[in-house]
C-alpha positions as CSV (number, residue, x, y, z in Angstrom):
1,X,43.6,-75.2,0.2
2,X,43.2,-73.8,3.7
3,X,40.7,-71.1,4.1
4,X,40.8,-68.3,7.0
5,X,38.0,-65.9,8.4
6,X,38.3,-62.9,10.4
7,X,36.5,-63.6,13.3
8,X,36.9,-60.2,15.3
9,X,40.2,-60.3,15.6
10,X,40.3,-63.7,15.8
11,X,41.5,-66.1,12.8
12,X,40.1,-69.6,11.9
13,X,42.2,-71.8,9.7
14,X,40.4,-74.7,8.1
15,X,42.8,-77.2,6.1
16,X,39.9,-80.0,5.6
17,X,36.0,-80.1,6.5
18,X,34.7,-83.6,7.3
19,X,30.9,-83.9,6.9
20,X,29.0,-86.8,8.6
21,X,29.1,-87.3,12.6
22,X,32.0,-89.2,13.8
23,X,31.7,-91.2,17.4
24,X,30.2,-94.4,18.6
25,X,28.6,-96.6,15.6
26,X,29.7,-93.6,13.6
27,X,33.0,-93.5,12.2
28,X,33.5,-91.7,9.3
29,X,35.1,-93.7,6.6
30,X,35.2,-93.7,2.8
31,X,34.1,-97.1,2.0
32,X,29.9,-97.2,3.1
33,X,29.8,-100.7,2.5
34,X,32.5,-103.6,3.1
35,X,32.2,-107.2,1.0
36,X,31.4,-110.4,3.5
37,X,33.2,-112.7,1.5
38,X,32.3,-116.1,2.9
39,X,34.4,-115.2,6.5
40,X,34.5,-112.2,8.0
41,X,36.0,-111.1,11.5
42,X,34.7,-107.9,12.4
43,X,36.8,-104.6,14.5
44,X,35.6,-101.6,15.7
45,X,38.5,-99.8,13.7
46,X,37.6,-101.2,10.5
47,X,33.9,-102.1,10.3
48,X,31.9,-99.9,13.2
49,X,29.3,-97.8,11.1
50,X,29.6,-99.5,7.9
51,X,27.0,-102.0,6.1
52,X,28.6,-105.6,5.8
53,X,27.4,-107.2,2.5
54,X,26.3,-110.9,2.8
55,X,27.3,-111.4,-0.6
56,X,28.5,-115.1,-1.3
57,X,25.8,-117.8,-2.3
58,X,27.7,-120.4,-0.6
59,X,27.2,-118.4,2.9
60,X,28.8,-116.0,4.4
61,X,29.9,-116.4,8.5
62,X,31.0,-113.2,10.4
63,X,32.2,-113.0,13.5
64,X,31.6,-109.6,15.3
65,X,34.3,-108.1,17.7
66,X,33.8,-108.3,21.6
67,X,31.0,-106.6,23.0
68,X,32.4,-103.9,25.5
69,X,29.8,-101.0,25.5
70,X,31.4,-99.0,22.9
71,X,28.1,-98.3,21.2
72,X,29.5,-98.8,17.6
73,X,26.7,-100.4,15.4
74,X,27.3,-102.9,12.5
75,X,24.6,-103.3,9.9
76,X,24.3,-106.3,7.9
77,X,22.5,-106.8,4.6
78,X,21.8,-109.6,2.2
79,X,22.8,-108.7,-1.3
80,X,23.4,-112.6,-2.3
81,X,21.1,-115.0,-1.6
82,X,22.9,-118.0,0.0
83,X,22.2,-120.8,-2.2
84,X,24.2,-123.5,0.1
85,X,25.6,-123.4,3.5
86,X,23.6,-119.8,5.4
87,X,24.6,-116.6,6.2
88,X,25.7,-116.7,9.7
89,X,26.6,-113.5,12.0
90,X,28.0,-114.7,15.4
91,X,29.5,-113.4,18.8
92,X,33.5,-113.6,19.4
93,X,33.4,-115.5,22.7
94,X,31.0,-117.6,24.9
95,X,29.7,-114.3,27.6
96,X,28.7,-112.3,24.7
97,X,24.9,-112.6,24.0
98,X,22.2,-110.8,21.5
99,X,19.0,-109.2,23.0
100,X,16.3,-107.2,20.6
101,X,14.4,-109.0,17.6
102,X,14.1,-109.7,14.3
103,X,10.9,-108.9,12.5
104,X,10.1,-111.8,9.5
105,X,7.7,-111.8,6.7
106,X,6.6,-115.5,5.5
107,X,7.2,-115.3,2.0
108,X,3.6,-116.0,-0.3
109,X,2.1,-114.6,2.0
110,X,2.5,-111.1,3.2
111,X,-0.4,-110.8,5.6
112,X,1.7,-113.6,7.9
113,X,4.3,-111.8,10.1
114,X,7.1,-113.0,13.0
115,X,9.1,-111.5,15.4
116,X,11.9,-113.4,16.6
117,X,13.1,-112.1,20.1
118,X,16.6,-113.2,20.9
119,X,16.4,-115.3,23.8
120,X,18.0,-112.9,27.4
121,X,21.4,-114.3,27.7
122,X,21.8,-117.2,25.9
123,X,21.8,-115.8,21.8
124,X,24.5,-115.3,20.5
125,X,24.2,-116.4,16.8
126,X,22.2,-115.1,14.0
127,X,21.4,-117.4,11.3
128,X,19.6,-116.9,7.5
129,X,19.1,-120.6,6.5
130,X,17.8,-119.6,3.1
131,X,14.5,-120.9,3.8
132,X,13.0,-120.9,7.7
133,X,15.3,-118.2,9.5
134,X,16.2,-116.0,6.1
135,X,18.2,-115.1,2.8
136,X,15.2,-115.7,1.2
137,X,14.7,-112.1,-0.4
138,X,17.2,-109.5,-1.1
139,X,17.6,-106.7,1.1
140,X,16.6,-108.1,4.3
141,X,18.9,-106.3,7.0
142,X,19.8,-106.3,10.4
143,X,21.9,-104.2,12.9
144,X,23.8,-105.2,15.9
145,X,24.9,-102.6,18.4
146,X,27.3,-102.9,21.1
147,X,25.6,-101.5,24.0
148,X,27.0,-103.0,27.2
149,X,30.2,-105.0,28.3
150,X,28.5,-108.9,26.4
151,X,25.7,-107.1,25.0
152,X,24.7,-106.7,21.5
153,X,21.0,-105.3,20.8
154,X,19.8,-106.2,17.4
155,X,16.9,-105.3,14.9
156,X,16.0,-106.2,11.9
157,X,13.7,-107.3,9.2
158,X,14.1,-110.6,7.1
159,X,12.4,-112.8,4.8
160,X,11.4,-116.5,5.3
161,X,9.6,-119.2,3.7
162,X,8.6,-122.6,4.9
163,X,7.7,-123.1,8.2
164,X,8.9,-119.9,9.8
165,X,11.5,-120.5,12.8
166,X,14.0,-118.3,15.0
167,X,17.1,-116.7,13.2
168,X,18.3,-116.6,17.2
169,X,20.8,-119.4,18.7
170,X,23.1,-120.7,20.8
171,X,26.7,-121.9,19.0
172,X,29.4,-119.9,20.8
């Protein structure tokens, strides 16, 4: 149903009001949150702005698009712990690279906290091993935003257990 105001004279017709901000890392879209499934290969079109479930408990490996500068931000969560293989986020090709941290709690033991800064240049893999690096508890999250042509910043908070390590690598 379109609706018109009188604006002085001048006439505003509205056929459809979209709330939400649309742009970089902000697309509107009706789906808030998009399945893992054990692969995943991201775009901009399809997954900017959206939370991507790591939701299989044998792994689940996603590959994000190329980093360009775009700004578009992709947030991952675990909602299944990985009970074999790991949950694995990656770059699309070998100039790509992660920069930012991710901020770990050693399971048991709440008082002992990590933060895992990707290493300048040479990250450019995310991995939750289900013990050392992650996918030990529920909810832990991260986000990856494309902010430069091959750069993807990154934040987070995860779980670990064991002796803690780095979630960062190099495997692209």
């Amino acid at each position: 149903m379109a609706l018109t105001y009188d604006l002085g004279g001048n006439d505003l017709i509205v056929n459809t009001i979209t709330t939400g901000a649309t742009g970089p890392g902000n697309v509107a879209n009706t789906a808030a949150s998009i399945a893992g499934g054990s692969t995943l290969t991201l775009t901009a079109a399809s997954h900017a702005g959206k939370q991507i479930n790591l939701d299989t408990a044998v792994g689940t490996t996603i590959i994000l698009p190329a980093a360009t500068g775009t700004g578009n931000k992709y947030r991952f969560v675990v909602t299944v712990l990985a009970t074999s293989n790991s949950h694995i986020v990656k770059v699309a090709n070998s100039t790509d690279a992660m920069q930012g941290m991710i901020i770990s709690t050693l399971s048991g033991t709440p008082t002992t906290n990590n933060t895992w800064p990707a290493t300048a240049g040479t990250s450019d893999t995310i991995t939750l091993n289900r013990t050392t690096t992650g996918s030990v508890t529920k909810g832990e999250w991260f986000e990856v935003q494309d902010i430069a042509t091959n750069v993807f910043q990154v934040f987070g908070v995860t779980t670990q257990s064991g002796s803690a390590a780095t979630p960062f690598s190099a495997t692209v």
